[in-house]
SERO-4910 file (N, C-alpha, C, O; in steps of 0.05 Angstrom, whole numbers):
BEGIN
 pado doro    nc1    nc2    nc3   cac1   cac2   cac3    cc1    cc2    cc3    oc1    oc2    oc3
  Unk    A   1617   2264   2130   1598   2265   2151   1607   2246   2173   1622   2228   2166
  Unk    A   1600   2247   2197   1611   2235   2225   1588   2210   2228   1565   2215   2236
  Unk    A   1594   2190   2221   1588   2163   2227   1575   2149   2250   1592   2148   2269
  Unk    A   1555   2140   2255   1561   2122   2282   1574   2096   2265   1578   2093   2241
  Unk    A   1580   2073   2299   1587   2053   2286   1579   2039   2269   1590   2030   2249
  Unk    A   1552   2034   2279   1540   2015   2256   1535   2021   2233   1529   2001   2219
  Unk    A   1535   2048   2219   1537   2061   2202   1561   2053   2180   1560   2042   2158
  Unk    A   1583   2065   2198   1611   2062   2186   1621   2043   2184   1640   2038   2169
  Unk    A   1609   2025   2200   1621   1983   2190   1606   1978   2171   1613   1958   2159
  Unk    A   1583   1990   2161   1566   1979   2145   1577   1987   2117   1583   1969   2101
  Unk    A   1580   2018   2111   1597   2041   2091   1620   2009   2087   1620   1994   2067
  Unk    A   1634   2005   2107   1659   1992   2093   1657   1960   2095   1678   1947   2098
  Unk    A   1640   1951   2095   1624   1928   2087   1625   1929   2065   1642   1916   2052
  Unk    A   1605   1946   2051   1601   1947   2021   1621   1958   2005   1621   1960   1980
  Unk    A   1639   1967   2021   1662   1982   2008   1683   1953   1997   1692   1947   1975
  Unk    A   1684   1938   2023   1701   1909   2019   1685   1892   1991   1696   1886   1970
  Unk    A   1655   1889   1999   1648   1877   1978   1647   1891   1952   1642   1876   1934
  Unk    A   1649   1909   1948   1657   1926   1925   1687   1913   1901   1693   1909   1877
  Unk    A   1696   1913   1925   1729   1909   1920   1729   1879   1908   1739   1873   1886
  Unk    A   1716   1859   1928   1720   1835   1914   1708   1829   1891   1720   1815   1875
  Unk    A   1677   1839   1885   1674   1841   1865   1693   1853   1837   1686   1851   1813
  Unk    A   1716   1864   1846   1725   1890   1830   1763   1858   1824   1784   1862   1812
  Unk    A   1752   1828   1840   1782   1823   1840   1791   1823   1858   1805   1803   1863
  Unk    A   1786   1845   1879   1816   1854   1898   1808   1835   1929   1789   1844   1941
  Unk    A   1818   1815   1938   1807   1797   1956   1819   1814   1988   1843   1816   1988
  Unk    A   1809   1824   2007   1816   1845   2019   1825   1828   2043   1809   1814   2055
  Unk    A   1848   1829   2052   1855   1812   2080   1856   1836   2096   1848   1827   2118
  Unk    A   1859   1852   2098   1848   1876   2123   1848   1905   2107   1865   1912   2092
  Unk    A   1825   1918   2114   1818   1936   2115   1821   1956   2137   1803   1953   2154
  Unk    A   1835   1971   2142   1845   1993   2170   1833   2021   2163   1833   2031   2140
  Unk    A   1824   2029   2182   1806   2050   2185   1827   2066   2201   1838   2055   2220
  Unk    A   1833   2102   2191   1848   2111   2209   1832   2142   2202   1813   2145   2188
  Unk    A   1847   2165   2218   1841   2194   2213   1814   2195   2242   1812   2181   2262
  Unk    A   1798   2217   2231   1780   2225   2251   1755   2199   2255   1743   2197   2277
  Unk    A   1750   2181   2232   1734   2170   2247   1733   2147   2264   1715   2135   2276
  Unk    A   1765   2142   2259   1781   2119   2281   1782   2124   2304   1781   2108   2323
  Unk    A   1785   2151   2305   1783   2163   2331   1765   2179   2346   1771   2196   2363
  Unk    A   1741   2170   2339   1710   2188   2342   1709   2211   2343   1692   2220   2358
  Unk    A   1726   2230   2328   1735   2254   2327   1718   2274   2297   1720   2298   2292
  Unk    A   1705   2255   2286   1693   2259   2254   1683   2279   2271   1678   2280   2296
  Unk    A   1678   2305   2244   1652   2322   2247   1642   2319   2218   1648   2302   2200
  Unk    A   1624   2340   2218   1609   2337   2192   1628   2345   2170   1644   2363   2173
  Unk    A   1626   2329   2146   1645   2337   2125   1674   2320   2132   1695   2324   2120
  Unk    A   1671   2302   2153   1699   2286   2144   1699   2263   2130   1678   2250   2129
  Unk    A   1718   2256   2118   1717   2236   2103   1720   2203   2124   1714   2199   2147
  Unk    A   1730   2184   2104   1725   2157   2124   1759   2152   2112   1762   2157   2088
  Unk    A   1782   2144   2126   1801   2142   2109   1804   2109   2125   1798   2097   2146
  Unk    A   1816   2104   2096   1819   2068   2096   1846   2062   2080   1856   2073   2060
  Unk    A   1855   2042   2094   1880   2025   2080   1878   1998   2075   1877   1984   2096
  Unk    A   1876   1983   2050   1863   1957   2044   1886   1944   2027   1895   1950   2005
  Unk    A   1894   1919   2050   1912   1903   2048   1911   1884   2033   1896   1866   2041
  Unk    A   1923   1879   2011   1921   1862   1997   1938   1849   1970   1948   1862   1952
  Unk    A   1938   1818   1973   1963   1817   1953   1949   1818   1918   1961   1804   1901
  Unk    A   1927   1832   1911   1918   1832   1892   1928   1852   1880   1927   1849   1856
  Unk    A   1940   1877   1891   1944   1894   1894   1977   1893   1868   1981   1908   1849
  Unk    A   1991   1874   1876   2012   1871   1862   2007   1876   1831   2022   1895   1825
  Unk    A   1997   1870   1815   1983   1872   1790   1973   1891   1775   1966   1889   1752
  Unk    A   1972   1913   1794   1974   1941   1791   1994   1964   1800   2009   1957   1818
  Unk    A   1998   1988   1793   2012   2001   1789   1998   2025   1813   1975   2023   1821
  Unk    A   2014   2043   1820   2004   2059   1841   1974   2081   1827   1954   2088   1839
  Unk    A   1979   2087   1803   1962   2097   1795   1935   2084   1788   1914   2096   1784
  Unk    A   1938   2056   1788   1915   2038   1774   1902   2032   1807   1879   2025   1810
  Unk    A   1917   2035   1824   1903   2019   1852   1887   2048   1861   1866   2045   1873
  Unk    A   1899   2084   1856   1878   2089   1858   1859   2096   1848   1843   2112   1858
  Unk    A   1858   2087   1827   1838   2094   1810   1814   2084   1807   1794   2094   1797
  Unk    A   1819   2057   1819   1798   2023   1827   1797   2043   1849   1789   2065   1840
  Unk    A   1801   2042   1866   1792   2048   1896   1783   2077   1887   1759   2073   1887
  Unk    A   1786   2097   1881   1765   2115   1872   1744   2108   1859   1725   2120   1868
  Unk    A   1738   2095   1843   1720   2091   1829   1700   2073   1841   1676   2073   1835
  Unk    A   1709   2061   1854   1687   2036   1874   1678   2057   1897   1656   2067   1893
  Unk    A   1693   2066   1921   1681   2090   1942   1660   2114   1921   1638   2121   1931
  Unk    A   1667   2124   1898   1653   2141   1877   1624   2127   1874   1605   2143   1872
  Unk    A   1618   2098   1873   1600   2086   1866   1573   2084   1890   1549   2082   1888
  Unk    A   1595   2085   1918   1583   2076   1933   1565   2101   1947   1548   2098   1964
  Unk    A   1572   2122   1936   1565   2159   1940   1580   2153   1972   1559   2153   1986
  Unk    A   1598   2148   1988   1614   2151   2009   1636   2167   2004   1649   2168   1983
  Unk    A   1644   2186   2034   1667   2198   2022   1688   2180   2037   1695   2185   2060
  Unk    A   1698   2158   2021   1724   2139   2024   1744   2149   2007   1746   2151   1983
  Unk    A   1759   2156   2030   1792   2153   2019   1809   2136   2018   1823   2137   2038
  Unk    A   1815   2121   2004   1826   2097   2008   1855   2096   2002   1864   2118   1993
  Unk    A   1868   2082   2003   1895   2074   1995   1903   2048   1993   1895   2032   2010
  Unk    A   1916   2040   1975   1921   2007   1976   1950   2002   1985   1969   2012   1973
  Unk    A   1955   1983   2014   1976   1977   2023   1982   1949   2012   1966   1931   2005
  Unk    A   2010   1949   2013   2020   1911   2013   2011   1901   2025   1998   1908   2045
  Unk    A   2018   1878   2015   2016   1850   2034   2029   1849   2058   2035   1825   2057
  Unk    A   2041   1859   2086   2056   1847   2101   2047   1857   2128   2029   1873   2129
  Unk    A   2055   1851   2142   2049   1855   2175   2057   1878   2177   2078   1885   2165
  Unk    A   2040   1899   2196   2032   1918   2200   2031   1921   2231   2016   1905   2240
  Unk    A   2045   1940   2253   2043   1938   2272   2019   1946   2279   2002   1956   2265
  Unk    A   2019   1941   2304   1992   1938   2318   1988   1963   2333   2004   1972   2349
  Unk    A   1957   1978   2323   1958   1996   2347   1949   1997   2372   1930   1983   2381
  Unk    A   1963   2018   2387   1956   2024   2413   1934   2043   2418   1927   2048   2441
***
């Protein structure tokens, strides 16, 4: 579903605090796809990339399986993905 802002900072508010509770200490969270770009319609998802060196300690299948199961909890449709630790260019 297509978000306003305060909506969708809020969705990944609790999405972050999800995570730390879950362990995973989140140093950025990136929001990309349609609703980065106010482009959502109804039925899109929220897609996210959550940076973090907690992340090491798991295996590609275990990171998404935490991050499914936390967005699953939160009834949001978050897609998530877990990135490394390292600098990330900046967008335009």
């Amino acid at each position: 579903m297509a978000q306003t802002t305060p909506q969708l900072a809020a969705i990944i508010q609790q999405f972050r605090q999800a995570l730390e509770q879950a362990g995973i200490h989140c140093e950025q969270i990136l929001l990309y796809g349609s609703q980065r770009w106010n482009a959502a319609q109804e039925g899109s998802d929220i897609d996210l990339i959550v940076i973090s060196p907690g992340w090491a300690r798991f295996n590609r299948r275990e990171r998404l399986e935490l991050l499914g199961v936390i967005a699953a909890r939160l009834l949001e449709p978050i897609q998530a993905q877990a990135g490394p630790r390292r600098k990330l260019p900046a967008s335009k």
